[in-house]
C-alpha positions, 0 to 999 in steps of 0.5 A: 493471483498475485504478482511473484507467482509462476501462474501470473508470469508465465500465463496470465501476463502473457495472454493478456498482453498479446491479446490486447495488442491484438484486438487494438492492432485489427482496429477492435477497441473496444474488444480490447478494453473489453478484455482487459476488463474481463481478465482484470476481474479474472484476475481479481476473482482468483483469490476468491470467486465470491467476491466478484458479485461484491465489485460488479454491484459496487460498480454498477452502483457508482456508475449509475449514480456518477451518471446521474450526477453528470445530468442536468438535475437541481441541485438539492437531487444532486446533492442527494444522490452523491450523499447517497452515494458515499453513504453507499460506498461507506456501508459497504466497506464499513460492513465487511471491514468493521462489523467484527471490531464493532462487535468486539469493542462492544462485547468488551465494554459491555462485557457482552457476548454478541456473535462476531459475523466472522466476515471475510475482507473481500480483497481491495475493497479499502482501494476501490471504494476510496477511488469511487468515492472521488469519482462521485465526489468530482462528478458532483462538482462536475469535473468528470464527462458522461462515461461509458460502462466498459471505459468505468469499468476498465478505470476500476479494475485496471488489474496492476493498480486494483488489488493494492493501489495506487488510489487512481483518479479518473482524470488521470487514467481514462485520457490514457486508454483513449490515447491511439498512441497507447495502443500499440505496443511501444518498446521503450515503455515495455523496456522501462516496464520490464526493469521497474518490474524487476526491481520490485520482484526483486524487493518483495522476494529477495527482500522483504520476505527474508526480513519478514521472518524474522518479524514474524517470529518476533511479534507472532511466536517469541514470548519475550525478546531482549533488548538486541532482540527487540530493535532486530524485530521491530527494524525488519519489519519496518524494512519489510513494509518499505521493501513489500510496499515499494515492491508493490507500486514498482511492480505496478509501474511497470505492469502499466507501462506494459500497457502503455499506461502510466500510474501515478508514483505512490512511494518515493523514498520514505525513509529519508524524510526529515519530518513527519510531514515529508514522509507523508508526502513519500508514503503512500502518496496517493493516499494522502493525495484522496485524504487531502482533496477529499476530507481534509479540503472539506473539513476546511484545511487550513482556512478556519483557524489554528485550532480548527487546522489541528482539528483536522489533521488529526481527524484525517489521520484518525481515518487513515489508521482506520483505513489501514485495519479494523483494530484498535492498534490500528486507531493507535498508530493513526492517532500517533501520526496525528500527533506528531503531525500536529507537533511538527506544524506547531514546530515550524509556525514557531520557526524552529530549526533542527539539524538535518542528521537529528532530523532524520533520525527522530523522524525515522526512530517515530516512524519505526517505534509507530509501525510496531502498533501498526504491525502488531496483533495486539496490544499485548504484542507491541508492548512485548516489543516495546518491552524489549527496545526499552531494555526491560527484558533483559540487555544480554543476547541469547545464551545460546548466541553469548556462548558461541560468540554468533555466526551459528544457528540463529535460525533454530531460536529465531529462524532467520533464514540459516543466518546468524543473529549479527548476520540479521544486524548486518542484513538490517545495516545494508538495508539502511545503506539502501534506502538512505543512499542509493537511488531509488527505483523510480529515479533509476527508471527515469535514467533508464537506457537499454543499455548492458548495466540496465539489462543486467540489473534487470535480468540478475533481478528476474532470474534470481527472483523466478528462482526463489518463487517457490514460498509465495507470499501476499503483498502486505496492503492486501490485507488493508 
């Protein structure tokens, strides 16, 4: 079930926001918890029923062995039992995610010809598995309490944060559900709900999936592409993800706020950062968050030494890019942002300085030219992109676009939704304009007052956004 559908909408959502409500309003706690949990994996089970044994025994698994943590036991059992358990957690994502592509690179390197296991990638499990894994980690260190099931089970299937994140940590998430105040419906949550949620329909229908098309068309169904061409598609998909993703975690925002609960903030206007640093603050920011505490801190930071600190950057963005996808495309792009993270460190110890406009536009110019292993299905793909912004494939535009001097159909070659090829400039400068200038939905959240701009925002979003339901397309980070 995802979000931008009419099923989701106008039933699911309703029944499990009046349901809840209900059961806290006659005093019936944890009948309330209860549901939300059952209809969280309802929720998650609709794509797939078969992958619902896969999250109860990786639940359960977690549940026991953090309880076990949380008893006095000596340290060496302790110690063997969290091992266990991220070895555990690994196992399992590592089997689904990464059989094929061991298979794969193997069959190549040996010229072999191993059977692929064909596994399907059960939804979310990159998510749950990374917030379990902390959940161990801390309760190895003894910062979490003796939980009980349904309070674990509701802090990992919570449905607005299960599917795509944001990478929850406990500490954060079960206080809120304990809270007497959050269990009655609260008007001015709803409202601030209602609105981010908007915005981030909004994002997803209206804009990263008119922008996917014409990514899909480049990287999936264009043998070549000109130099015009090739900037076109490799910036619509680099706004596709930033409108797809930030859509996601609004639309997560205010599904919790709904609820009264309120999910830490996962993408803060990535594209205006100055440095590869800053923009892994802004992106993904509760990925970075898990990767920091949990590998990087471990690995020893910062504190073992120049040489050691690089090391470590790197291997924590090695991880990342296996995290992302099983591909070596993927590898690529980790190791590219390790790099330029190792650059960028470098950069400032040396003290450096660079001017703000230039700045941005390396960083951005970076960030796009990564995203194009990121999104690629191959290497024979990136490079056909890569081909193109490079101008080796030809500076013209299309024969059929120099002829008629534009403004026709575009969308017959490159489907780009019955627009004209400038119109594509056009719509991919408004997007610059955007994400450069205006506020983004978390600051326009925070502003947010019942008042008759707001209410027209949101309503001309919703209204707009229900209407063009009709192509329902996943979130990007499902697939991840």
């Amino acid at each position: 079930m995802l979000f931008n559908s009419y099923e989701f909408l106008f039933v699911f959502l309703p029944i499990v926001f009046l349901f809840y409500f209900l059961f806290n309003r006659c005093g019936w706690i944890p009948f309330s918890k209860g549901w939300l949990v059952v209809s969280s994996l309802f929720f998650y089970s609709w794509w797939n029923v078969l992958y619902l044994p896969l999250i109860l025994a990786s639940m359960a698994m977690n549940f026991l062995i953090g309880r076990a943590l949380v008893s006095d036991r000596k340290p060496e059992i302790r110690k063997a039992l969290v091992t266990l358990g991220i070895i555990g957690n690994v196992a399992l994502l590592g089997y689904f995610k990464y059989s094929d592509f061991f298979i794969g690179t193997v069959n190549t390197l040996l010229d072999a010809n191993w059977a692929l296991l064909e596994l399907t990638l059960p939804l979310a499990i990159s998510f749950f598995t990374f917030q379990q894994i902390a959940f161990l980690v801390d309760a190895y260190r003894g910062e979490t309490k003796d939980y009980r099931l349904l309070d674990y089970a509701l802090f990992v299937t919570f449905f607005p944060q299960l599917i795509a994140g944001p990478i929850v940590h406990h500490k954060e998430m079960m206080p809120q559900f304990e809270d007497v105040q959050n269990r009655r419906i609260n008007p001015k949550h709803m409202a601030m709900g209602i609105f981010i949620f908007s915005i981030g329909l909004f994002k997803k229908v209206a804009i990263a999936d008119t922008f996917a098309k014409t990514a899909t068309n480049g990287f999936d169904v264009r043998e070549s592409l000109t130099f015009l061409e090739a900037w076109l598609v490799s910036y619509s998909y680099t706004f596709q993800l930033y409108f797809d993703f930030s859509g996601y975690a609004d639309m997560a925002i205010g599904l919790a706020l709904l609820f009264n609960i309120s999910l830490p903030v996962n993408f803060l206007s990535p594209y205006k950062s100055l440095s590869i640093q800053e923009f892994w603050r802004r992106w993904h920011m509760t990925l970075g968050r898990f990767l920091t505490h949990y590998l990087y801190i471990p690995l020893g930071g910062n504190r073992l030494g120049k040489v050691r600190t690089y090391v470590n950057l790197f291997i924590v963005f090695f991880v990342s890019g296996i995290w992302h996808g099983a591909g070596w495309t993927f590898v690529l792009w980790g190791v590219l942002h390790g790099v330029a993270m190792i650059i960028n460190r470098l950069w400032q110890q040396l003290g450096f300085k660079m001017n703000k406009v230039l700045a941005w536009f390396l960083t951005f110019q970076f960030v796009n030219f990564a995203w194009v292993f990121f999104r690629a299905e191959s290497f024979e793909d990136a490079l056909k992109v890569l081909k193109g912004m490079a101008g080796l494939s030809g500076f013209a535009l299309p024969e059929w676009a120099a002829e008629q001097m534009a403004w026709l159909t575009f969308a017959a070659e490159f489907q780009m939704a019955e627009a004209g090829f400038y119109w594509g400039l056009g719509l991919t400068a408004m997007a610059f304009i955007v994400v450069l200038t205006w506020r983004n939905s978390i600051e326009r959240m925070e502003a947010f007052k019942p008042n008759f701009y707001h209410v027209l925002i949101c309503a001309a979003a919703l209204i707009y956004s229900i209407l063009s339901l009709s192509e329902v397309s996943e979130f990007l980070y499902f697939n991840f």
